[in-house]
Every structure is written in C-alpha cells, then in structure tokens.
N, C-alpha and C positions, 0 to 999 in steps of 0.2 A: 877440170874444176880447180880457181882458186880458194884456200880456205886459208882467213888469216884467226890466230887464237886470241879474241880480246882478251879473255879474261881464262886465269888457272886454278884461280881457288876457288876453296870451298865455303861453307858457309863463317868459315872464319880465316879472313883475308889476313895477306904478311903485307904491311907490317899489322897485328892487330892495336885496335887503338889504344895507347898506354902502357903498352906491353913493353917490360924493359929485358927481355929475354935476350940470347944473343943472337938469334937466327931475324928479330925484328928489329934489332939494333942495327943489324948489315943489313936489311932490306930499306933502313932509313937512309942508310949511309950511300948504297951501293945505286938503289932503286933496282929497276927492269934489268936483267930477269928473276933477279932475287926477290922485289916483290911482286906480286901477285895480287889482283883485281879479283871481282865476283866470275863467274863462270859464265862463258860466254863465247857465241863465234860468231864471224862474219863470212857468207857465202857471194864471193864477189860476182859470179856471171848474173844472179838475181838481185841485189841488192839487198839479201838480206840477212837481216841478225835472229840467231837463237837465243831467245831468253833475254830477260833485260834487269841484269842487276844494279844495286844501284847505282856502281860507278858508270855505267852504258854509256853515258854522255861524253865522259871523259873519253874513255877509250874510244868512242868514235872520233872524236878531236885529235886521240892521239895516233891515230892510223890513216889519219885526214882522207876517213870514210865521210864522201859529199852529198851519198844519196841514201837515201833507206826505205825502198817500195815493201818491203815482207818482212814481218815479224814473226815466228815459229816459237810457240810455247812448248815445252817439255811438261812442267807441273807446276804448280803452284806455288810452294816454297818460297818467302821472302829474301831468299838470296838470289833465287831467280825473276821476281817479277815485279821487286819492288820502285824498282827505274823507268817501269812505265811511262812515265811523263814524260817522259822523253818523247813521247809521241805527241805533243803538245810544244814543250818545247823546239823540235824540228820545225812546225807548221802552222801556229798558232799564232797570228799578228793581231794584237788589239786593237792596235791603231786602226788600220787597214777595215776591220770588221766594227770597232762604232762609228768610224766618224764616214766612211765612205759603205756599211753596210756589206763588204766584200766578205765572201766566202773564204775558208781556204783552197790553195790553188790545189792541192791535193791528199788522196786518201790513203791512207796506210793500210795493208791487207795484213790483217792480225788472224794465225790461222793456231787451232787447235784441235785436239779431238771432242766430242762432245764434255764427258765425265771433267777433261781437263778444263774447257771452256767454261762449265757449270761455278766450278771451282775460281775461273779467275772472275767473274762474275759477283759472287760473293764478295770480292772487296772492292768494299763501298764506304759513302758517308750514310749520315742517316736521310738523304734523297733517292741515292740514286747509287749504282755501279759502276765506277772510274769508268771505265771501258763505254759502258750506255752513254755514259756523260761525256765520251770523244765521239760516241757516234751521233750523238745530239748537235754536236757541234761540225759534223762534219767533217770529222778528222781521220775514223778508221772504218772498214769496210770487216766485218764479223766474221768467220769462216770458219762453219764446225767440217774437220775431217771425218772420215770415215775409216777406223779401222784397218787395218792394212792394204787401203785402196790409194794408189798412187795420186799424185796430181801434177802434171808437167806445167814449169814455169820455163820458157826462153830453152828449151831440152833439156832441163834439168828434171828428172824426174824425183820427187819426193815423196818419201809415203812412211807413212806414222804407223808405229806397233804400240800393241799398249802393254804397259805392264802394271799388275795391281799386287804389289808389295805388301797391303796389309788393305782390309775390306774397308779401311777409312782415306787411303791414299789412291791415286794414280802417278804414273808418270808416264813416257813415253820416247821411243829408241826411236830416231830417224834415219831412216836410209837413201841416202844421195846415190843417186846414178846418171852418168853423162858419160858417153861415147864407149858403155862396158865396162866401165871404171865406178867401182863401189865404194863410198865411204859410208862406217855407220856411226852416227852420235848418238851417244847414251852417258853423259853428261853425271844423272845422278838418281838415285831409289831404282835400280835396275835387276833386283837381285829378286828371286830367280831369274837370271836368264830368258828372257820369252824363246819358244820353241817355233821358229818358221824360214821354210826354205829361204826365204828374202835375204838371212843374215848371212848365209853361204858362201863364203868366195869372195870374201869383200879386200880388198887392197891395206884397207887401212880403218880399224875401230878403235874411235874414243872414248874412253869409259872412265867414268866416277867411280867415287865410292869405295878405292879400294887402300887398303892399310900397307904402307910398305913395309920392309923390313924392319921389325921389331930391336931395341927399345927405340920409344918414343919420347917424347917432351917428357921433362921430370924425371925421366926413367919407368915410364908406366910400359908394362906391359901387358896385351887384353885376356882375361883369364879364357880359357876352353868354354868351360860354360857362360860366359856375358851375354849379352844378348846383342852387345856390337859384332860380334864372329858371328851370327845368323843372320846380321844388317848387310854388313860391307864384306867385299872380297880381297883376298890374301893375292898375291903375284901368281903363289900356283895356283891358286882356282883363278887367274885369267891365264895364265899358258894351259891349262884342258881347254876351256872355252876357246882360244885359239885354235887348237890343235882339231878340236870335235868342229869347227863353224869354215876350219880350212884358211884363216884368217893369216893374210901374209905380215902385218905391223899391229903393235898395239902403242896406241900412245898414252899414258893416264895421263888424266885431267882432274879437277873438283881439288887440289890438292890441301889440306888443312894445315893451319898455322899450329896444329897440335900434334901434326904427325916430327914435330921439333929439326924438321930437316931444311940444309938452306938450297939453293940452284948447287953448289958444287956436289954438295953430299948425294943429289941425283943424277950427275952426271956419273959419280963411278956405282952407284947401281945403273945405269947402262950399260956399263965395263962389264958389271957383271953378270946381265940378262941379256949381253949382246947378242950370243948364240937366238937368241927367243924374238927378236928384233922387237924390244919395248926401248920406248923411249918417253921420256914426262915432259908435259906441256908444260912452256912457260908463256909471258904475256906478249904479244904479236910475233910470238911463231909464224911461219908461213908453211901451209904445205899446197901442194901440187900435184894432179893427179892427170 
C-alpha cells in the first residue's frame, strides 16, 4: 500500500489566517512541511482520498493526484468535509452537458457508515443535500458501510469502525489491509479507543487528536480537570494504546496551529519518543507498506 499524507492539521491550519505568531510566520516563509493543510490522505492502489477539507483541491494538484474513483468519510466536521465540491469540480463540465446534453463521463464512490452518511447528508441548501444534488447530477454513487464489515477495492480491503465520542457525534477509524500489511486511520474524535480484534497488529496507526508535549501556544497549559484531557490524548495514552493494540509505529496527524509547535520542534520530540517509534505527519508525507 502507498499512502501519501495530503493534509496534517487540524481544524486550525498553519499558517492560520492572520495569524502573526511565529510558528505561522515560518510556515509563510518556509511553506511545506512547516505548513500544514486540512487533514487528509490519499490511498494510491484505489484512487482514493479520506476526507475532503477544504484545501482537497489543492493538495491534489499538489501531489499531481490525476484520478480520484473513492471518497471515505471519517465524520462530519467542517475541516473534513467541507471540500466536497471537489467532486464537481474534478467532473463537472457545463459546456459539455447544456449545449451537447452530455452526461458526466464518470461517478465517484463516496462511501460512509450509515449515522456518518445521515450527517453528511444534512448539509444542504434549502433544496436539497450537496451530496443528493451530485447524485442528481450524476456525479457520485452513495455507499452506506456497514459497521465493521470489510469491503475489498482492487485487494484492498477496507472496513470502518465506528466510534461514538459523545451521543451527538460519530466518527470512524479505518483499517486498510493488503497483502497482511495493516494500516489503521483514525484522523480525529476517536477517544475512547473502540475495542476490536481488527485494530490488533497493525504496522502502522494514524491518529488525531492528541496534545503534545506541554506548554503550548501562549504558554497555556490544559488544566487536569478541562474537559479537553477527556477530548484528546496525551503521547502516553498513545504508547498504552500502542503497547495494548500490539501496534508497531504511531504516526500523529490532525496537528493544530495552537499546539504553538513548528516541523522542527516535532522532529526532536521524535528524538525523544524514538524508543516508542512515533513519528508526526506532515503535508505529502509518503509511507509504504
């Protein structure tokens, strides 16, 4: 499996806009990998991307990604699904379709689990559902998953877990597998942990959501009792999770412009979780499995 990493941050991208701090000052200055895009990957044997934030477009330009048959939702969240149009954008010729009546030449398989699909669903105009309204047009083919029941694309096998973080959220952990070789993406709202053999013995998990080493931007540090230490996980509650799941790499992803760190400042926390083999995504990473 190749996986390239569009996008590293989280719902607040480096550089953020306006921001004259110094960590987005060198991300203006310096660009990739010091800035950081919405969250996001591309699964090259399938053609497809997780999640669509808004910069999507970009980042496929910038990875001079030419095809995109598979879309995979994680949840809802505006930093992941707000780039949708991208699916329009890729396959949507006007020309083509009033003056000559032409369909598009092809559909995009946008797959979710139910509760997630209900959710991406809800956003809408006051007509219709973006999504309804590319499949009106002929643009995407709907595809509710099932719970942690696999689906093989081209030998890739895929198969969605869900997790429900708070009884008003979903999101959902994917686990890739090709030729015995596991990756699992869990991007972001993954806390607790879902509980199932699938996660077991995986090569390599990417995971949101987690706080690094403490202080942060401005100097804040999260009190014990906040209700962000119940949200997001610490480095060592991802080395148990490691440890208990058998997990050989950890990569974080989702990284925020508030955790006030630049690309260097996470290279030598690698230095220092080397023993633990974590390592933090930045924007078109490449891994290989």
């Amino acid at each position: 499996m190749e996986i390239i990493i569009l996008g590293s941050a989280g719902c607040t991208t480096i550089p953020r806009p306006t921001c004259q701090c110094k960590i987005c000052k060198e991300a203006r200055e310096k660009g990739i990998p010091y800035s950081r895009s919405g969250s996001s990957i591309f699964l090259k044997e399938i053609n497809a991307i997780f999640d669509t934030p808004e910069e999507i477009k970009n980042q496929l330009n910038r990875e001079n990604i030419l095809k995109v048959d598979n879309i995979f939702y994680t949840h809802w969240h505006p930093d992941h699904t707000l780039g949708l149009r991208v699916i329009e954008e890729m396959n949507l010729y006007w020309l083509a379709e009033y003056i000559e009546n032409k369909k598009p030449e092809k559909k995009v398989n946008v797959y979710a689990l139910p509760d997630v699909m209900k959710d991406l669903l809800a956003i809408r105009n006051r007509f219709s559902p973006y999504l309804e309204y590319y499949k009106k047009k002929e643009l995407v083919n709907l595809v509710e998953l099932k719970n942690k029941q696999g689906i093989v694309i081209k030998r890739i096998k895929i198969t969605p877990i869900l997790v429900k973080p708070t009884p008003l959220e979903n999101s959902t952990v994917y686990v890739l597998e090709h030729n015995d070789k596991k990756l699992i993406y869990a991007p972001c709202d993954v806390k607790p942990f879902p509980e199932s053999e699938l996660l077991k013995n995986a090569e390599i998990l990417i995971i949101g959501g987690v706080v690094p080493d403490e202080p942060l931007k401005d100097n804040y540090f999260i009190p014990e009792e906040n209700p962000l230490k119940a949200e997001l996980y610490s480095i060592k509650d991802l080395i148990r999770i490691k440890e208990r799941l058998r997990i050989r790499n950890l990569i974080i992803t989702h990284i925020e412009e508030e955790w006030g760190k630049s690309f260097d400042d996470y290279k030598k926390l690698e230095q220092k979780y080397k023993k633990h083999d974590i390592r933090f995504a930045f924007d078109g990473m490449k891994i290989k499995l």
